[in-house]
C-alpha positions in Angstrom: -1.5 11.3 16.1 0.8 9.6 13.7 1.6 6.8 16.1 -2.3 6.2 16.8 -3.0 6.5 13.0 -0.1 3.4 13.0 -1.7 1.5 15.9 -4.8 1.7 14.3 -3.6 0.6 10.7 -1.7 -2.2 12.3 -4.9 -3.9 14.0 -7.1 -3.4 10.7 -4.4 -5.8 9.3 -4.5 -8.0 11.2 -8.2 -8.0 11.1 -7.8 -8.2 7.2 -5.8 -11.0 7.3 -7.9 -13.2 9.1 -10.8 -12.2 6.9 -8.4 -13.6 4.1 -8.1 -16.5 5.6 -12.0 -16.9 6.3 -12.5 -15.8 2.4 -10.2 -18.6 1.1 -11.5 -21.1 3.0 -15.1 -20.4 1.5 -13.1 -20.4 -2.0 -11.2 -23.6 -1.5 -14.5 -25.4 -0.4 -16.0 -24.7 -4.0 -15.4 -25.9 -7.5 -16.8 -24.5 -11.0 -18.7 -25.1 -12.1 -21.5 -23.8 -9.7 -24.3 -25.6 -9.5 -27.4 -24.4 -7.3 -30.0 -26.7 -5.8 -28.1 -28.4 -3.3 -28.4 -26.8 0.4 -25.2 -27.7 1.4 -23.7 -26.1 -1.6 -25.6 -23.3 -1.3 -24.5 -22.9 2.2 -21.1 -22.9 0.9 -22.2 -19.9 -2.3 -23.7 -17.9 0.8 -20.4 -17.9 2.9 -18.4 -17.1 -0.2 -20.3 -14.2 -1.3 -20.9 -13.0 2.5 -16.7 -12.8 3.3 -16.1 -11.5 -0.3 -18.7 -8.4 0.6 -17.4 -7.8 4.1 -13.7 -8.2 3.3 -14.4 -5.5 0.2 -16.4 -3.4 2.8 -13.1 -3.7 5.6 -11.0 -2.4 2.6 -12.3 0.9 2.6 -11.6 2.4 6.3 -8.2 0.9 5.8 -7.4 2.9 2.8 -8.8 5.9 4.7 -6.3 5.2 7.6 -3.9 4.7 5.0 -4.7 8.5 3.2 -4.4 9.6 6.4 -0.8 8.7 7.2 0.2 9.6 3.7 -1.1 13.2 4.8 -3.5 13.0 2.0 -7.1 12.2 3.5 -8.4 15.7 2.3 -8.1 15.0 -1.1 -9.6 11.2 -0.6 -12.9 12.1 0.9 -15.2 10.4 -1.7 -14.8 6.6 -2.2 -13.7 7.2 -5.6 -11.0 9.6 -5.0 -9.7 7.3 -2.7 -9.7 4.1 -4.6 -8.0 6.8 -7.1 -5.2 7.3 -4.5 -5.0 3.4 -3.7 -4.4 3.0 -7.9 -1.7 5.9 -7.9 0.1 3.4 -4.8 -0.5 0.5 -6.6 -2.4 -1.3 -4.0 -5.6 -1.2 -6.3 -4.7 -2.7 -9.2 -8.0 -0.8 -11.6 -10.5 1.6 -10.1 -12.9 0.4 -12.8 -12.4 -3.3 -11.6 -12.8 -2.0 -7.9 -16.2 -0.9 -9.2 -17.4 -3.4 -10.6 -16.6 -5.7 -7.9 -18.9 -2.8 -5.6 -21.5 -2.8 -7.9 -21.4 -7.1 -7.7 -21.1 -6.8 -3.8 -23.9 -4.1 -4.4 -26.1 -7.1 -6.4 -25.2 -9.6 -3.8 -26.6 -7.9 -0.8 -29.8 -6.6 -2.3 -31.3 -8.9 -4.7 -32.9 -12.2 -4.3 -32.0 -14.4 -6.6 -35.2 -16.2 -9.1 -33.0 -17.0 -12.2 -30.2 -19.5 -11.4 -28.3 -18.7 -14.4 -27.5 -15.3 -13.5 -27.1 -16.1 -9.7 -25.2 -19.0 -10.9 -22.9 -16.2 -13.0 -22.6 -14.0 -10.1 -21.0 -16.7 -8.0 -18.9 -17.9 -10.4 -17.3 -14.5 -11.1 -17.0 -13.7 -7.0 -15.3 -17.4 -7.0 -13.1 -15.6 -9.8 -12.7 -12.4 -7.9 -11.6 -13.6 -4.5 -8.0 -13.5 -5.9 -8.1 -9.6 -6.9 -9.4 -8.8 -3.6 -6.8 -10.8 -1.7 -3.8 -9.3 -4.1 -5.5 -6.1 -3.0 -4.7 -7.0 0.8 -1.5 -8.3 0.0 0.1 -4.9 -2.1 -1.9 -3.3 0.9 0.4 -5.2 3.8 3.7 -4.8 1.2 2.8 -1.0 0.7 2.4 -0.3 4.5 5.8 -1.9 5.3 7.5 -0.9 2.6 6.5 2.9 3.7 7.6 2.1 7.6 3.9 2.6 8.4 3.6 -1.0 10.6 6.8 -2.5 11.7 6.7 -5.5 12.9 4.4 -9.5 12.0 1.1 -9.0 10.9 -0.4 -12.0 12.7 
């Protein structure tokens, strides 16, 4: 079981890093300050805010894979105990940041946007964001081979 449970984390980061990679390429392609109006830039908003929400959303069966091998996965069965687990390995940096960066993924993916400004402000702070979500993957990577959980590249 434990060698499956290691298999598995493995390929999840590897998938993780290429949605790193995806992530900062949308982030690279902007500058602040946004400005909406412009299709191609808005193309460019979309992407950003798309890889930000998926590569928060991959996040979460890793860390359950993770509770797992740690032998803890009973005590992490709601999303908040196990963010609360991920803060206690110090691969979240704040629960109450990880939050508010769901409840901004949460805005993303169900609103439609009629007032710039704030859709304007919501971009900027996921263009401000993209680093504590790819910290988060890095302490993640750092955590799992520190603990002998993946041994070998993550490609």
């Amino acid at each position: 079981m434990k060698h499956n449970l290691q298999i598995l984390l493995h390929e999840q980061l590897q998938r993780l890093q290429k949605m790193v990679a995806h992530l900062m390429y949308s982030h690279n392609s902007i500058h602040l300050p946004i400005v909406l109006g412009h299709e191609e830039k808005m193309i460019a908003y979309e992407a950003l805010s798309a890889r930000f929400s998926r590569l928060q959303d991959a996040l979460i069966p890793v860390f359950r894979t993770l509770a797992q091998l740690e032998l803890e996965h009973r005590k992490s069965e709601r999303i908040l105990d196990l963010l609360n687990l991920m803060e206690k390995y110090r691969i979240v940096e704040s629960v109450e940041k990880w939050q508010q960066i769901r409840e901004m993924r949460n805005t993303i993916a169900h609103e439609y946007w009629d007032d710039d400004e704030a859709l304007a402000g919501l971009l900027t702070q996921v263009w401000h964001d993209t680093e504590l979500l790819t910290e988060t993957v890095k302490r993640l990577q750092l955590y799992c081979v520190r603990e002998k959980f993946i041994v070998g590249e993550i490609k």
